[in-house]
C-alpha positions as a Markdown table, in Angstrom:
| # | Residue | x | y | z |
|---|---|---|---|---|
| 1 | Unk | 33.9 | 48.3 | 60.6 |
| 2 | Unk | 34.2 | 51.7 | 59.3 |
| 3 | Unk | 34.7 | 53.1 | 55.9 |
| 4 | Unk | 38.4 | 54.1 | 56.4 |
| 5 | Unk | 39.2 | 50.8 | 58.1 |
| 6 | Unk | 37.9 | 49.0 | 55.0 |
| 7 | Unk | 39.2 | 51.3 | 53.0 |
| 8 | Unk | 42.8 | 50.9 | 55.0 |
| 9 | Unk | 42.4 | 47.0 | 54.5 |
| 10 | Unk | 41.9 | 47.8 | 50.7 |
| 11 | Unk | 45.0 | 49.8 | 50.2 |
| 12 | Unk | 47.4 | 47.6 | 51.8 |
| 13 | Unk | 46.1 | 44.5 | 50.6 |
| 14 | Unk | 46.2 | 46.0 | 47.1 |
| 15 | Unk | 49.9 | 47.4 | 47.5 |
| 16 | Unk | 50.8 | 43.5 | 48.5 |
| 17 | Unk | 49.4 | 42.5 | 45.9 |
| 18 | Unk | 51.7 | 44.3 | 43.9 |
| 19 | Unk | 54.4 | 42.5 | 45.3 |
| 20 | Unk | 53.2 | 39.2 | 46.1 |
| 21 | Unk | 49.9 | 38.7 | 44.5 |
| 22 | Unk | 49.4 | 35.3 | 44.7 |
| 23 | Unk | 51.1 | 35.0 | 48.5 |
| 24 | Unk | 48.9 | 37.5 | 49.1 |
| 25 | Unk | 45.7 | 35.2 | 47.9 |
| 26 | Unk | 46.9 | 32.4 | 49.6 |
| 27 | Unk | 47.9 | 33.6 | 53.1 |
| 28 | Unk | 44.6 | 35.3 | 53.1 |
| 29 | Unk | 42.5 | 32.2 | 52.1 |
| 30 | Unk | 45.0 | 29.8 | 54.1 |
| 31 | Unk | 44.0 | 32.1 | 57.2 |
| 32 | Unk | 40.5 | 32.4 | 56.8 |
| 33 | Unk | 40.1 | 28.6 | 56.3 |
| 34 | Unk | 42.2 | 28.0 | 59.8 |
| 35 | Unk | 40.0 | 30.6 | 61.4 |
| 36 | Unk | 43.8 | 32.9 | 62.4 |
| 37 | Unk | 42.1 | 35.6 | 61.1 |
| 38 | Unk | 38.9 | 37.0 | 62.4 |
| 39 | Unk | 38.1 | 38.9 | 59.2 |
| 40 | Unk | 34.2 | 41.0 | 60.4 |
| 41 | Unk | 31.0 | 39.9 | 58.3 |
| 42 | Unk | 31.5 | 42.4 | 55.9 |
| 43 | Unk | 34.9 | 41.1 | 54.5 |
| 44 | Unk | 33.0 | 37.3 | 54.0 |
| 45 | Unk | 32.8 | 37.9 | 50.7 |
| 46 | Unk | 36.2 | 36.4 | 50.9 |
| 47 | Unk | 35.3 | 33.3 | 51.2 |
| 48 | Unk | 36.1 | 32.4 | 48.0 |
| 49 | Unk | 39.4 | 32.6 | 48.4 |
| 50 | Unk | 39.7 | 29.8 | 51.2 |
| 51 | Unk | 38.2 | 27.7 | 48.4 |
| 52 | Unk | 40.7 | 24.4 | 47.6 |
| 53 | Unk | 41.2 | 24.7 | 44.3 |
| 54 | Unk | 41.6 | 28.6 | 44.7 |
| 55 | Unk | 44.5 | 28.3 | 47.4 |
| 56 | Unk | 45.7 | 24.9 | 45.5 |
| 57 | Unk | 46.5 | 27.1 | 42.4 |
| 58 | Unk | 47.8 | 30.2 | 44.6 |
| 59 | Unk | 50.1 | 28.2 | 46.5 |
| 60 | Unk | 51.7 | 26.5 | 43.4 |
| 61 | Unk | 52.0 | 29.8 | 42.0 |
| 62 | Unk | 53.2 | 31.1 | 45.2 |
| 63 | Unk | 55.8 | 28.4 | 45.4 |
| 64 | Unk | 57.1 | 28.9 | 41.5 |
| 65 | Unk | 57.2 | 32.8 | 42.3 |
| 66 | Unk | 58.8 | 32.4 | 45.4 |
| 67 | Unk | 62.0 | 30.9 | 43.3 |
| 68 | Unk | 61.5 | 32.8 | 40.5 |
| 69 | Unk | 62.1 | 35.7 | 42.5 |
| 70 | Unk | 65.6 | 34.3 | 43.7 |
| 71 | Unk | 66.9 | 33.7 | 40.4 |
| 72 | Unk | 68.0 | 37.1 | 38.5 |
| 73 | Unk | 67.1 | 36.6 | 34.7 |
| 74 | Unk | 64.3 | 34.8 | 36.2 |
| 75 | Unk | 62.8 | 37.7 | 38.5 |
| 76 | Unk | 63.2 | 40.2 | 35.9 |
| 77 | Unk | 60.7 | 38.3 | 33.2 |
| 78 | Unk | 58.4 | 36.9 | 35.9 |
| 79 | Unk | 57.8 | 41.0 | 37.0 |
| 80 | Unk | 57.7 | 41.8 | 33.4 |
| 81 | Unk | 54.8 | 39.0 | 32.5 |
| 82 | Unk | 53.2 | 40.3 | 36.0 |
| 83 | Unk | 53.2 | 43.9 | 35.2 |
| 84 | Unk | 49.3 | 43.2 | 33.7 |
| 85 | Unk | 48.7 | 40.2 | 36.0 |
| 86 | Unk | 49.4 | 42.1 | 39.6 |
| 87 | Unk | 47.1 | 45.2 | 39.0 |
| 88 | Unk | 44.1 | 43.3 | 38.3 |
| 89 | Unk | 44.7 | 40.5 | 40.7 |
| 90 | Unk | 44.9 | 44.1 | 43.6 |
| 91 | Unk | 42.1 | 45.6 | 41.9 |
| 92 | Unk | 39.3 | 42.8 | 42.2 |
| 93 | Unk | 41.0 | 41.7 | 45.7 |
| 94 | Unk | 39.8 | 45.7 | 46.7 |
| 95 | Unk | 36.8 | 45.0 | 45.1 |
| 96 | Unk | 36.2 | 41.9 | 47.0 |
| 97 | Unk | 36.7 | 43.9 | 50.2 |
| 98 | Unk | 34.3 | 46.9 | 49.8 |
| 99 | Unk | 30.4 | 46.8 | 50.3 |
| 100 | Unk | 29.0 | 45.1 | 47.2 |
| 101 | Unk | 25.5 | 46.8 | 47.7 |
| 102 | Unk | 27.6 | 50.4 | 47.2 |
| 103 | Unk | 28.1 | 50.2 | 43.0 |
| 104 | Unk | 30.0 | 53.5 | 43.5 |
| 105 | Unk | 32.2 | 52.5 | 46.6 |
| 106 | Unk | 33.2 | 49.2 | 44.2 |
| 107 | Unk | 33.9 | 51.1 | 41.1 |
| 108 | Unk | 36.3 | 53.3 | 43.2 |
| 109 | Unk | 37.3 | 50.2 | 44.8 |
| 110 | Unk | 38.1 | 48.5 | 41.2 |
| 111 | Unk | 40.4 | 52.0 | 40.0 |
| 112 | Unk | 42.0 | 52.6 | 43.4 |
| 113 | Unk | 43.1 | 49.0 | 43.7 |
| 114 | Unk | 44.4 | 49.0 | 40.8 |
| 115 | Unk | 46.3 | 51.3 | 40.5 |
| 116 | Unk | 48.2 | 50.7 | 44.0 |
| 117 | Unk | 49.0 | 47.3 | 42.7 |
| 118 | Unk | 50.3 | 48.8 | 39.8 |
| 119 | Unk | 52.5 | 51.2 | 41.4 |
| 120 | Unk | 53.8 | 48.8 | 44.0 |
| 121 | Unk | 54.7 | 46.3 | 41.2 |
| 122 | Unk | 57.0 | 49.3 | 39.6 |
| 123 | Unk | 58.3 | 49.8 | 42.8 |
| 124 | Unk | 59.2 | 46.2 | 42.7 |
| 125 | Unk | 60.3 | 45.5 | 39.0 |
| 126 | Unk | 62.3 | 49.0 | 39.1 |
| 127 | Unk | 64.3 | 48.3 | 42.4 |
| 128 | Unk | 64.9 | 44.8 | 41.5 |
| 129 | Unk | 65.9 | 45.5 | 38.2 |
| 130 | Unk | 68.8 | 47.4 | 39.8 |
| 131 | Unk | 69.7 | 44.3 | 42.3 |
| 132 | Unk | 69.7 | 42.4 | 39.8 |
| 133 | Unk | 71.9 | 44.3 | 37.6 |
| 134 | Unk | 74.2 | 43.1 | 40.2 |
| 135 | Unk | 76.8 | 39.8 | 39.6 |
| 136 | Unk | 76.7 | 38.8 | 43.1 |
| 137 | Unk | 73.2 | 36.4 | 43.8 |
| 138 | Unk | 72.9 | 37.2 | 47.5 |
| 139 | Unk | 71.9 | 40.3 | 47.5 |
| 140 | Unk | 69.0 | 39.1 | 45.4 |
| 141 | Unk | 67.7 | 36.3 | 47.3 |
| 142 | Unk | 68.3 | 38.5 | 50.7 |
| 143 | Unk | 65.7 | 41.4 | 48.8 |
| 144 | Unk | 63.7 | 38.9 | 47.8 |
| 145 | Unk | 63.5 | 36.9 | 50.9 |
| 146 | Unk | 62.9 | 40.5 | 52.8 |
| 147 | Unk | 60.1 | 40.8 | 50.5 |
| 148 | Unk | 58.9 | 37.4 | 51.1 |
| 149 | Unk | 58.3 | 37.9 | 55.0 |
| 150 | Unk | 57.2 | 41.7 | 55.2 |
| 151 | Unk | 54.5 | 41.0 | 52.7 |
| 152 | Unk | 53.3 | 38.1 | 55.3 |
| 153 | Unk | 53.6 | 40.2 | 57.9 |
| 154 | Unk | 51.8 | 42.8 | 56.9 |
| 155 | Unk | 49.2 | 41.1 | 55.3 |
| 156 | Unk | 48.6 | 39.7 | 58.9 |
| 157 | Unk | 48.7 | 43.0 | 60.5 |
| 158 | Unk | 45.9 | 44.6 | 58.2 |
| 159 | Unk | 43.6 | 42.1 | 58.6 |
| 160 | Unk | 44.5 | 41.5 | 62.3 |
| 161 | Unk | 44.4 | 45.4 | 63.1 |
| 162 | Unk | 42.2 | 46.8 | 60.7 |
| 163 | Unk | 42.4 | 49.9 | 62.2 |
| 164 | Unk | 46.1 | 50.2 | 61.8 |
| 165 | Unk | 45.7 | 49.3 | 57.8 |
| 166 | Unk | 45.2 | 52.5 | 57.1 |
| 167 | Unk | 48.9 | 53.1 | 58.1 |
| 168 | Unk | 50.4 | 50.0 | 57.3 |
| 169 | Unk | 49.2 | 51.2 | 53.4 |
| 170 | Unk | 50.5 | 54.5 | 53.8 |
| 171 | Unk | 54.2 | 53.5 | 55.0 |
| 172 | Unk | 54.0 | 50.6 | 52.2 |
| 173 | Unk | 53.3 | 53.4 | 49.9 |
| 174 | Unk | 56.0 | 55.7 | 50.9 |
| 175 | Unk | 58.1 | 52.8 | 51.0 |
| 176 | Unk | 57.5 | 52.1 | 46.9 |
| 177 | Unk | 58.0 | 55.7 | 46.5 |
| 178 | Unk | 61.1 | 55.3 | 47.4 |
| 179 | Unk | 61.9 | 52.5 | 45.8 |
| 180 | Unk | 61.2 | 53.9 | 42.7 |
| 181 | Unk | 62.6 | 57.2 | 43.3 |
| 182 | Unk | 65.8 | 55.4 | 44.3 |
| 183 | Unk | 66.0 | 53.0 | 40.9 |
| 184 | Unk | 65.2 | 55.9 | 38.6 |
| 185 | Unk | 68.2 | 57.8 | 40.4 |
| 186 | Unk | 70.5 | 54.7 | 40.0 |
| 187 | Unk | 69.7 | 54.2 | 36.6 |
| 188 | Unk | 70.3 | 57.9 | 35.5 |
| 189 | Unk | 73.8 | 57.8 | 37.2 |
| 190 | Unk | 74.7 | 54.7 | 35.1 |
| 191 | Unk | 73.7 | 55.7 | 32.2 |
| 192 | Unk | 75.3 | 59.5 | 32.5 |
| 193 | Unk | 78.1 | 59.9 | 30.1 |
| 194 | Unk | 81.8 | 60.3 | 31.6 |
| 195 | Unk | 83.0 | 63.6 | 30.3 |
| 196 | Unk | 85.6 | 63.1 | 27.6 |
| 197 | Unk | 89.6 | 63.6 | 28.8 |
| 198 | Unk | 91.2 | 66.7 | 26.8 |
| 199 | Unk | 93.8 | 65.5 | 24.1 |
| 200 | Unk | 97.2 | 65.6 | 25.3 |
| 201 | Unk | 99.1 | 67.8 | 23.4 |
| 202 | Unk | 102.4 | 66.1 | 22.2 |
């Protein structure tokens, strides 16, 4: 496998990871332990994750965030207790992926992951605190349930087609752009002052 396949299968799994972190734990170890996915030799430092106890603990979690997500209140203090939680969980999934003999590689690895966890959680919390600014619930479960699949999917897809990870990170990250480009404009327009009426004369 080549360096920007691994480093494609870094990127997007840490951008997942960001939204679903401990989906993203689970589907991977679920997989691995099935034999669905036929991750290369160099990505068998992985194991770990098709551990029982490992996936036993991401799955519970997965279940309580997957309807903690559908609830509003909820969703907005589970991504606020997860803003410090998601970035590291991405950052030592990256590092898991990388060559451990490469110090460097890892260190890069550690920042990079990171950091794309960390930006795809904003993405996440800032676009979702807008839906759920909204009194209508379905528009929050359909998000949420959109986020739900494409995060399996895609997890799939990089591992799968590690050549195409490379891309599947760089529309996830154009995606979360996006989405954070579109809260920040939202939020401005409700919070832009009406201009005052004249006084009518009498």
């Amino acid at each position: 496998m080549g360096v920007m396949e691994i480093i494609g299968i870094a990127g997007s799994v840490s951008l997942l990871a960001g939204w679903r972190l401990y989906l993203s734990i689970f589907a991977t170890g679920l997989a691995m332990r099935l034999g669905a996915l036929p991750l290369p030799e160099h990505l068998q430092s992985l194991d770990a994750l098709a551990n029982p106890w490992v996936m036993g603990i991401a799955a519970i979690a997965a279940l309580a965030e997957f309807f903690a997500d559908k609830v509003m209140w909820l969703d907005s203090a589970w991504d606020a207790v997860h803003t410090f939680v998601r970035p590291v969980g991405g950052a030592l999934l990256a590092l898991a992926i990388v060559d451990p003999s490469d110090p460097a590689t890892q260190v890069v690895a550690f920042l990079l992951g990171g950091g794309a966890a960390l930006t795809a959680h904003a993405g996440k919390a800032g676009a979702r605190g807008v839906v759920n600014a909204s009194p209508e619930p379905v528009s929050n479960v359909a998000v949420s349930t959109v986020e739900d699949v494409a995060t399996a999917g895609m997890l799939y897809a990089a591992y799968e087609y590690p050549y195409v990870a490379g891309g599947i990170a760089v529309v996830l990250l154009a995606v979360i752009v996006w989405m954070i480009w579109l809260a920040r404009k939202i939020v401005r327009s409700l919070f832009r002052r009406k201009p005052m009426d004249p006084p009518v004369s009498g």
